[in-house]
N, C-alpha and C positions, 0 to 999 in steps of 0.2 A: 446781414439783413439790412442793407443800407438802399438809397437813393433808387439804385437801380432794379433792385426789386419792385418799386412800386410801380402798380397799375394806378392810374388814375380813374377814380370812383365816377361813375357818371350823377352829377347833382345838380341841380338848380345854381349857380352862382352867388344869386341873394341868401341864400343860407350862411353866408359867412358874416356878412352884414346882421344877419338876426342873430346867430349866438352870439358875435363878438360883444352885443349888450350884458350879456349875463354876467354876474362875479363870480361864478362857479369854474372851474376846472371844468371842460367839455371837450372829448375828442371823438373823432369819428376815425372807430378802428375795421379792419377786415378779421374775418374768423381765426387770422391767424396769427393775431395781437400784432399786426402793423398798421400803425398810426398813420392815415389818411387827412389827415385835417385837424388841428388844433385851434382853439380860440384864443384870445389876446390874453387873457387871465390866463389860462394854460402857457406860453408862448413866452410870456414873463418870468414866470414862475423859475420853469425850465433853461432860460436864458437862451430862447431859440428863436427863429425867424420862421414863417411858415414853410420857404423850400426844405431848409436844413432838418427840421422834423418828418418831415414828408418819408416813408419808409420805415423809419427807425420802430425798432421793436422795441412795445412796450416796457414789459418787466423790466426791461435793460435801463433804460432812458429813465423809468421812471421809482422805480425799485432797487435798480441794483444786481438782476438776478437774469440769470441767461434761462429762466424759463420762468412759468407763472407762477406767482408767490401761493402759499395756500389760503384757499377760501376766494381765489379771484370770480370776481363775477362773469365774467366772460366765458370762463371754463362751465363755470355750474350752468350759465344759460345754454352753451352746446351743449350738455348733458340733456339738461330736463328739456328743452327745447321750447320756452318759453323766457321772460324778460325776466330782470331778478335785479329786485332791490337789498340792502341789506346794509348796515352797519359793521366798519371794521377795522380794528388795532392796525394801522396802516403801521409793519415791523419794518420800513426805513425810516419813515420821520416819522416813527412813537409818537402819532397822534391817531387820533380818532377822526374816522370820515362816515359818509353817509355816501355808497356806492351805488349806481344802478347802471342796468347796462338793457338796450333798447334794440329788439332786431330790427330791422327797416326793410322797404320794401326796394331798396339800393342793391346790384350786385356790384364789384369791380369786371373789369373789361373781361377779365379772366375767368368771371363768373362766382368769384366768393362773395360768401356773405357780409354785410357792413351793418356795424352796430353803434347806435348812438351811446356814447360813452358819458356819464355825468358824475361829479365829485367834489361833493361841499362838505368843508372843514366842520367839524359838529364838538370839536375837543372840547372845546367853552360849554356846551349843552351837556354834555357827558361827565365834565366835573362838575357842573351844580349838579345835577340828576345825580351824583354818587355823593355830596354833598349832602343834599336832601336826605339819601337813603341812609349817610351815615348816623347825620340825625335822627331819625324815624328810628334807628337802632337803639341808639344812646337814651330813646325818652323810653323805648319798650324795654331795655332793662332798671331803667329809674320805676317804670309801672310794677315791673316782676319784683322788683324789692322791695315792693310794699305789703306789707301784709293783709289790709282791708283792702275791699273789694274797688275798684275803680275804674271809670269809663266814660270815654267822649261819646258822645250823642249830639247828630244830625238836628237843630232846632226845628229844621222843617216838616221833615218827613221822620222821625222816631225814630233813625236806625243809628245801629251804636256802630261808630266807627273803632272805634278800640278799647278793648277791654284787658285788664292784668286776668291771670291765671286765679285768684282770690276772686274772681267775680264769678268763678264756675257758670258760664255762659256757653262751653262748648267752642266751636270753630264758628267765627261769624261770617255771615254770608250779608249779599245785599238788599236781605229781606229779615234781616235780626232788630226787628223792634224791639224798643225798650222794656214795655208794657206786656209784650207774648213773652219775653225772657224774664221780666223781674216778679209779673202778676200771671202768667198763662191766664192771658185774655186778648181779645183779637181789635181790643179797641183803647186809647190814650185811657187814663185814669181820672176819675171826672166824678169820686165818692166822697165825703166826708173823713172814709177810713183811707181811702190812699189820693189827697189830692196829688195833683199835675205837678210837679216840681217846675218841670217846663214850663209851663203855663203862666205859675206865677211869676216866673224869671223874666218872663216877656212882655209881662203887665206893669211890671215893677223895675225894670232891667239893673237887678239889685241880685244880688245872692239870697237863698233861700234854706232852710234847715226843716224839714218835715218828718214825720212819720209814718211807716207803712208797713203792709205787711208783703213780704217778698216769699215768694219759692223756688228754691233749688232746681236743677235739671232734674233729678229726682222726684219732683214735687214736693215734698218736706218746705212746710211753714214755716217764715222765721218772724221776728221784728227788728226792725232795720231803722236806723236815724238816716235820712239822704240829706246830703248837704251837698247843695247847687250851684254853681259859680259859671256866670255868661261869658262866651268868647265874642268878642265886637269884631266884625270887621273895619276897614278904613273908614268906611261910609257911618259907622256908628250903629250897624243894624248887627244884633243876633245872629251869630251862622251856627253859634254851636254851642253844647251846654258839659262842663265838667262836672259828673257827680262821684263822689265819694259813699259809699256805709258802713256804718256802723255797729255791731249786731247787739240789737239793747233786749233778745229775747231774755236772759236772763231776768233784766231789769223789772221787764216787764209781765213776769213769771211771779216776780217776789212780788210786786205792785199787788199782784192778782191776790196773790196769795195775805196780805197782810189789810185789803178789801175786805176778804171772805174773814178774816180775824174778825176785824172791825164790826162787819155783818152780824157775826156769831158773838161777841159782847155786848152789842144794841139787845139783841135776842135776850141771851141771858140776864142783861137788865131790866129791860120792861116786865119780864116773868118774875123778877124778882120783887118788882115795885106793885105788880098785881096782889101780890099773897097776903 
């Protein structure tokens, strides 16, 4: 599949001049993975000059492989018969790339099709992003081994970005307000009986401890301590709020309960003081 196999593509000449700008990997192959044209990043890479790539079949050259490796984009765009982008474990040099592959309105002299070829290294993007994710792991089992209920909350807009399994919240969506899950009410909390935790945190930009009354997915009443803790960004502004509860219904049961005592011995006193 060498030299003389190739047709030459008919193209504009200044085309070479404009990719050779790019730092990407760019080649312009025919439908039958021969490489027509390389840019100077590509050209390096490879340790080739533009005659001597001129022909050479891709997967070989570039792979290792006397045919296409799987998941090549060039195969899936003759397939589906449109262009195709896609991210892929590049399995010669075990890196990750960002692949797309372009039809063009080019044929070679022969009449095949020619496809704008593009490929930028994305390894570095792909380990922080599993990075990130391994993280986001590591804190969602540090949430699951908590036993109270816990959850970050959106400062702006009231949506709980993450919640432990102890917050019985259900699966959250990007419309899981705080206030519809912890009060089933369609509005921030703004009463005496359950001030804003948010609210104050943002007045005060101090941590906060309050009380309220919360309801289960179920609807079952409870009472609950929330304790409030601000996330700053760099700027020094709120972006998000950690709360924590505590469930003080018992507490607040006996309270009730030892009220209505009290109640009930004022009673029996003054009836006593009347006689």
């Amino acid at each position: 599949m060498g030299e003389n196999n190739y047709n030459e593509v008919i193209f504009d000449e200044n085309i070479q001049t404009l990719i050779d700008i790019f730092p990407y990997f760019i080649m312009i192959v025919d439908e039958d993975h021969n490489i027509l044209f390389a840019n100077k990043t590509t050209l390096e890479a490879l340790n080739k000059d533009q005659q001597s790539i001129r022909g050479c079949y891709c997967p070989e050259l570039v792979h290792g492989l006397d045919h296409p490796f799987p998941g090549c984009p060039l195969e899936e765009a003759l397939d589906k018969g449109h262009s195709v982008e896609k991210d892929l474990l590049d399995p010669f040099y075990k890196s990750w790339v960002s692949s797309a592959i372009y039809e063009t309105t080019y044929k070679t002299k022969d009449g095949k099709r020619v496809f704008f070829h593009v490929v930028r290294d994305i390894t570095e993007r792909k380990n922080a992003e599993a990075e990130v994710q391994r993280q986001k792991n590591f804190l969602e089992n540090i949430l699951e081994s908590l036993t109270q209920p816990f959850y970050i909350i959106d400062a702006n807009d009231y949506t709980i970005k993450m919640a432990n399994s102890a917050a019985h919240f259900g699966r959250l969506t990007e419309n899981s307000k705080c206030y519809k899950l912890s009060h089933n009410e369609d509005k921030p909390c703004d009463t005496t009986l359950n001030p804003c935790p948010i609210e104050e945190i943002k007045r005060t930009n101090k941590p906060v401890i309050v009380e309220h009354e919360h309801y289960t997915g179920n609807g079952v009443k409870s009472y609950v301590e929330v304790h409030g803790y601000p996330i700053f960004d760099d700027d020094g502004n709120i972006t998000q709020i950690i709360e924590y509860t505590i469930d003080i219904t018992k507490r607040k049961q006996d309270e009730e309960k030892l009220k209505k005592y009290q109640e009930e011995l004022e009673i029996k006193s003054e009836c006593s003081h009347r006689r």
